[in-house]
C-alpha positions as CSV (number, residue, x, y, z in Angstrom):
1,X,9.0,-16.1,-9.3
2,X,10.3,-12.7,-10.2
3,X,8.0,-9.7,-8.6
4,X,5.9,-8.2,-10.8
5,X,6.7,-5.0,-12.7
6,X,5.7,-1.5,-11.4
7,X,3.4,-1.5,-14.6
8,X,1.7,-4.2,-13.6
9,X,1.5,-3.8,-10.2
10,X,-0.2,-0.6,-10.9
11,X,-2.9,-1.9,-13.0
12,X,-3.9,-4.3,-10.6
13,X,-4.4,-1.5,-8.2
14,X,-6.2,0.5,-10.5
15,X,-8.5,-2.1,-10.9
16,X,-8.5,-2.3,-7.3
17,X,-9.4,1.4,-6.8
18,X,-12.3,1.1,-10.2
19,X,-14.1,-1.3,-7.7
20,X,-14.2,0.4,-4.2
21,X,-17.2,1.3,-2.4
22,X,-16.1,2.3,1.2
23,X,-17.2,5.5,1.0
24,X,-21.2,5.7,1.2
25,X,-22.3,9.2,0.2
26,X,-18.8,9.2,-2.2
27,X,-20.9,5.9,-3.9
28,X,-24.2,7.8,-3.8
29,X,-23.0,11.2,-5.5
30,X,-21.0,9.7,-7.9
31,X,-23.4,7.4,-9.4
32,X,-26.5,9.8,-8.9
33,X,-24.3,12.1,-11.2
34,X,-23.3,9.6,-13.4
35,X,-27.1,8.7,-13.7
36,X,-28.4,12.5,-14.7
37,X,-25.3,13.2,-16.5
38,X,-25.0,17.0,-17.7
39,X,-27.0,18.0,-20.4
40,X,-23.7,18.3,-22.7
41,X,-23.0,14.9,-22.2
42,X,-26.0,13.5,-22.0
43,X,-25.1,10.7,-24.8
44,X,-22.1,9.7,-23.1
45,X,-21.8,6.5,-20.3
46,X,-20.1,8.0,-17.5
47,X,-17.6,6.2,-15.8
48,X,-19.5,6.7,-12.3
49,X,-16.5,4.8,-10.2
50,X,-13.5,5.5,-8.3
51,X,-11.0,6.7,-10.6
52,X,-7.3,4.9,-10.6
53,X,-4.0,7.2,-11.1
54,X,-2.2,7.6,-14.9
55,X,1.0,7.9,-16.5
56,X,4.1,6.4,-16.7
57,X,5.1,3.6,-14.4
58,X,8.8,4.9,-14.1
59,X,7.8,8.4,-13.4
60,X,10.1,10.9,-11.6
61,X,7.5,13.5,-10.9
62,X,3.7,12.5,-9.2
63,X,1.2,15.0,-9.9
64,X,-1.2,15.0,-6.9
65,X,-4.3,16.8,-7.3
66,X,-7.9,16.5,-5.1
67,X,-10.6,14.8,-6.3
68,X,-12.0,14.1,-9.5
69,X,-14.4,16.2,-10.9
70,X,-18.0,15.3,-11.2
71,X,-18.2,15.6,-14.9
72,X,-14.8,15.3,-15.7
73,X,-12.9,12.4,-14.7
74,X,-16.2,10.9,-13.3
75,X,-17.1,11.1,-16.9
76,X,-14.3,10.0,-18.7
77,X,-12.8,7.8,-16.3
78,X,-8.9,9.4,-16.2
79,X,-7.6,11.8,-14.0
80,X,-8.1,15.5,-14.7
81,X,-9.5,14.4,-18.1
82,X,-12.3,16.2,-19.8
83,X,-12.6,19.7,-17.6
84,X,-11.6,22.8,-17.5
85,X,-8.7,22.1,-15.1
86,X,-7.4,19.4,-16.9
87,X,-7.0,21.4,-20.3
88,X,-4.3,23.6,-18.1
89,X,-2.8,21.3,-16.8
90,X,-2.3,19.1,-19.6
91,X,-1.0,22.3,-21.5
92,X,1.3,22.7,-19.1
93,X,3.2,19.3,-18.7
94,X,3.3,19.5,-22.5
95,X,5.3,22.6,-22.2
96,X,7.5,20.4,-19.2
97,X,8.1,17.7,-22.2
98,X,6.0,15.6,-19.6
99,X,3.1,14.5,-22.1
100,X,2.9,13.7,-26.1
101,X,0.0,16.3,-26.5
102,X,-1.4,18.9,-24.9
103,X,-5.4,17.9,-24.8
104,X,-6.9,15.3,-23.1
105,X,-10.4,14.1,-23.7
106,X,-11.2,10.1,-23.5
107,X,-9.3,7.3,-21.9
108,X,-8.9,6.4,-25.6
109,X,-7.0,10.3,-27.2
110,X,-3.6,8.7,-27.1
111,X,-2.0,10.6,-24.5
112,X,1.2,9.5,-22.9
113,X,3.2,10.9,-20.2
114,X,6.4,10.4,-19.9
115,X,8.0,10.8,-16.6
116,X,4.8,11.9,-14.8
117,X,2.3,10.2,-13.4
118,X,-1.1,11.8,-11.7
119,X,-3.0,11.1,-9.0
120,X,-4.9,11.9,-5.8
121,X,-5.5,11.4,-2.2
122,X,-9.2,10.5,-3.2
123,X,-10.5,8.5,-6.0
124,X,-14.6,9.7,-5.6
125,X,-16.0,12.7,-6.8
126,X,-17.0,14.4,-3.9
127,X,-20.2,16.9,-3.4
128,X,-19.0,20.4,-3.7
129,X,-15.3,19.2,-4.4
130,X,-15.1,19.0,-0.7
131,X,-14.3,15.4,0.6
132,X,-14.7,14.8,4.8
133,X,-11.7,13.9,6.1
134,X,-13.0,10.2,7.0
135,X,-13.1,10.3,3.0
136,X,-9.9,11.1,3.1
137,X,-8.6,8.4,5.0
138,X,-10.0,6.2,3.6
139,X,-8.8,6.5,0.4
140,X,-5.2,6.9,1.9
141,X,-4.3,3.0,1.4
142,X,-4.5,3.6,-2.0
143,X,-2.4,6.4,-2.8
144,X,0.2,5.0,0.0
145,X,0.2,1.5,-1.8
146,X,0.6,3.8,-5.3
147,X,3.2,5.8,-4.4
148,X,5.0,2.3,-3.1
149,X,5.2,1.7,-7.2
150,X,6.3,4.4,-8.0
151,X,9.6,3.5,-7.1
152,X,11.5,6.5,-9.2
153,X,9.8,9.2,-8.1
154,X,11.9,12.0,-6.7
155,X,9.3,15.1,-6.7
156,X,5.7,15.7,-6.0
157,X,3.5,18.5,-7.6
158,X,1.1,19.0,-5.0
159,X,-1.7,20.9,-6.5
160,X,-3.4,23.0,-3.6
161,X,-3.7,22.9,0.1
162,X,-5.4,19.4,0.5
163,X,-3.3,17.6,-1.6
164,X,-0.4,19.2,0.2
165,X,-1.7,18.5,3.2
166,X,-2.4,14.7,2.6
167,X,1.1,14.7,1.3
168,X,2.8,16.0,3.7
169,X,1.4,13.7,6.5
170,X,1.9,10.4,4.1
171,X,5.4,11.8,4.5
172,X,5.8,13.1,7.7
173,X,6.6,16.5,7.6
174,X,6.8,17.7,11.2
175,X,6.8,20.6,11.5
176,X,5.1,21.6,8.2
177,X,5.7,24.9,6.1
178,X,2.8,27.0,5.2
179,X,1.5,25.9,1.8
180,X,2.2,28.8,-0.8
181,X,2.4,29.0,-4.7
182,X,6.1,28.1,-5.7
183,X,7.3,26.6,-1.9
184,X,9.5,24.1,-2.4
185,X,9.6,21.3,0.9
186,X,12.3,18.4,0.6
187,X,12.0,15.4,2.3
188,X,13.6,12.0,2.8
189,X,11.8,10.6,0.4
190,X,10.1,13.2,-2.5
191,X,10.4,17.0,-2.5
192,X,7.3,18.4,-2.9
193,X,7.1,21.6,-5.4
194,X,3.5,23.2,-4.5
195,X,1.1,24.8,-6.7
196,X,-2.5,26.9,-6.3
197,X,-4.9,24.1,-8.0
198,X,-5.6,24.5,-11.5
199,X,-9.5,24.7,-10.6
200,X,-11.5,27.3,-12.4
201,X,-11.8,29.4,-9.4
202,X,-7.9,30.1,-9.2
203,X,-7.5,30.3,-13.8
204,X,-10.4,32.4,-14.1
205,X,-9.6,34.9,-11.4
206,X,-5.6,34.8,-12.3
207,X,-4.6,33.8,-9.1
208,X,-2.8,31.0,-11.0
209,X,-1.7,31.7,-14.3
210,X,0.2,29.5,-17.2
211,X,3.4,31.1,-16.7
212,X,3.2,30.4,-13.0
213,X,1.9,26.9,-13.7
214,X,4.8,26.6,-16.4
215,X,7.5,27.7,-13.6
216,X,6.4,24.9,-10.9
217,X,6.7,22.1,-13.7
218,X,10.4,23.6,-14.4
219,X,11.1,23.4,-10.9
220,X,10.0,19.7,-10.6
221,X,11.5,18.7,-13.6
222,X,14.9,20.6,-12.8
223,X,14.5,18.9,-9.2
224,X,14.0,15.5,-10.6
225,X,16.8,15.5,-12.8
226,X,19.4,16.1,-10.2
């Protein structure tokens, strides 16, 4: 018997993530917000679990971002979908040519990526945005086993200092560079590109800004091409 395909090998790992509960106050705050909802979406079902990666099985770039957020992908159930970060992000791999449209709001809006796929070292929205580091860990299996798939992936987007740091040890980057906007770190394996996160508190202060955003995604595509 053949192995199985990257596709399907990473949606029996998604389903694998949708169903973990290692993480006991990860479990509580997720569901507690899923439960009381925000008053916005207060006639939507939240999807209250872990929240498996997305995008195209053959991808040559991986998106890695933090967590999701509580009333975003905790809502809707895909990565950086339905917040404030996601719409600039999403904007911006449009611009890249790395996704079919530039919103995305439901599981169901039809959005494609092609040649990206998105992820993060933890799959729990996390109080405050801020997961422990045992949260961390624990959650490493699975983007480990992910990144395993991916088996065309030549560059990393690494948005912010915790996804570069959970990065750069799955990789083993000894000694590591100081994480800045725009530093580019090559490895045996992927060379990461990072990027300030596209969190609210970097857009809406312009510490990040579209054509900075716009200038990491030509970098990774430019890097994955060669």
């Amino acid at each position: 018997m053949s192995d199985p395909s990257p596709a399907t090998s990473l949606a029996a790992l998604a389903d694998e993530v949708a169903q973990c509960r290692a993480c006991p106050r990860l479990v509580a705050w997720r569901e507690e917000v899923a439960a009381t909802k925000r008053a916005a979406y207060a006639d939507e079902t939240y999807w209250g679990r872990p929240v498996p990666g997305f995008g195209d099985p053959q991808a040559r770039i991986v998106v890695v971002g933090l967590a999701p957020a509580a009333h975003g992908a905790n809502r809707t159930g895909r990565m950086f979908t339905g917040d404030r970060s996601g719409e600039w992000l999403y904007r911006a791999l449009h611009r890249a040519g790395l996704a079919n449209r530039a919103e995305s709001v439901s599981r169901h809006d039809g959005l494609r990526l092609d040649g990206a796929y998105i992820t993060a070292p933890v799959r729990c929205a996390p109080p405050a945005n801020k997961p422990t580091p045992a949260e961390r860990d624990a959650c490493a299996p699975f983007l480990e086993r992910e990144l395993a798939l991916l088996r065309q992936a030549r560059v990393a987007v690494v948005l912010g200092q915790f996804a570069y740091q959970a990065m750069a040890s799955h990789l083993g980057v000894r000694p590591r560079p100081a994480f800045g906007h725009g530093v580019v770190v090559p490895t045996d394996t992927l060379t990461m590109v990072c990027s300030y996160h596209v969190s609210q508190q970097n857009t809406f202060t312009g510490k990040l800004t579209e054509p900075m955003l716009d200038a990491v995604f030509a970098t990774a595509v430019e890097l994955a091409s060669a």
